[in-house]
N, C-alpha and C positions, 0 to 999 in steps of 0.2 A: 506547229510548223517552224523549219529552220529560221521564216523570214523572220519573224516575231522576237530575235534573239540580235543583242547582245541585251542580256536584264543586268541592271547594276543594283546589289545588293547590300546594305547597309545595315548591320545588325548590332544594338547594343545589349546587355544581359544586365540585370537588377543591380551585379555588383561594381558597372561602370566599363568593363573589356568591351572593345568594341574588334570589330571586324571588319570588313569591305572586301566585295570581288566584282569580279566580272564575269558573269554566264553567258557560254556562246552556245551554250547546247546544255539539252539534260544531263548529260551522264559526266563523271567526274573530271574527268580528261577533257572536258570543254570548260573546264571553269578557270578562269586566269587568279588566283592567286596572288600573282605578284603585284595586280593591281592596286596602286597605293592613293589614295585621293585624300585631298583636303577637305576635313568633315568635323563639326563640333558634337558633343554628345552631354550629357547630362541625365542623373537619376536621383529619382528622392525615394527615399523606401519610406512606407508610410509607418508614424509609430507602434501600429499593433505587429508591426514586423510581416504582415500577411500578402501587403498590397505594395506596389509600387508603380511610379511613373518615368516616363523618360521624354526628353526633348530630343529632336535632332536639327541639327543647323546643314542644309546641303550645297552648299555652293553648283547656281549651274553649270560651272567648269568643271566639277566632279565626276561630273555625267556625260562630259564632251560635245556642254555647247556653249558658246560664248557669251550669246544672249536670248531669250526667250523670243520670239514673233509672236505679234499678235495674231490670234484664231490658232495657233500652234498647238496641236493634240498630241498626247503624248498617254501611256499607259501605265497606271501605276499599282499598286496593293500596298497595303500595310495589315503584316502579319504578327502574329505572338505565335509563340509553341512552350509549352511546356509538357519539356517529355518525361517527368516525372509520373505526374499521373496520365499521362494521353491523352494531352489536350492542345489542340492547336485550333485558330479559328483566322479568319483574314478577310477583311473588307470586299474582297471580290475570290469567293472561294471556289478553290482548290477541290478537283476531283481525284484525282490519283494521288495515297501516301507516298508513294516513292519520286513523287516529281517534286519536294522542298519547296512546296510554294510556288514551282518556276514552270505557269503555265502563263505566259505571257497573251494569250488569245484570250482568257479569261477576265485579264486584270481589267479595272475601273478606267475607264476613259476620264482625261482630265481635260478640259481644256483652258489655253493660259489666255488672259485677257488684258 
């Protein structure tokens, strides 16, 4: 559903590029782009060169909120894809390939305390 939407997405790749948008809807003409937020990122590829890890640091201004409230629920996922071999997987998963991960009715409920 539309309500479930703006999803802000943060995505770093093994060789340090990162990315950020804002999804207002599934289909590509709902995704802003231009959104620009201040975010840290970090990766270590591991020495057999096979594996690697990543940090991310997200400020909640990022995401357009000043400060967290306590009992404050919020939805979140943390995904991988590798489209190499056709592999994707995500903490609160994802039914439709063509929806990028952006089913927000799905995602893990967080709540902040």
């Amino acid at each position: 559903p539309q309500g479930d939407f703006p999803v802000y997405r943060f995505i770093v790749a093994a060789e340090g590029q990162t990315l950020e948008d804002r999804c207002n809807g599934l289909y590509l003409e709902d995704w802003d782009v231009r959104f620009n937020a201040k975010w840290k990122s970090a990766v270590r590829i591991d020495p057999d060169g096979k594996t690697w890890s990543a940090e991310m640091e997200i400020p909640w201004k990022a995401i357009g909120i000043d400060a967290p409230r306590p009992s404050m629920m919020m939805r979140i996922n943390l995904a991988r894809n590798y489209p190499l071999l056709s592999g994707r997987s995500s903490l609160a998963p994802t039914l439709e390939w063509f929806s990028n991960f952006l089913e927000p009715s799905r995602f893990a409920r967080l709540i902040v305390e």
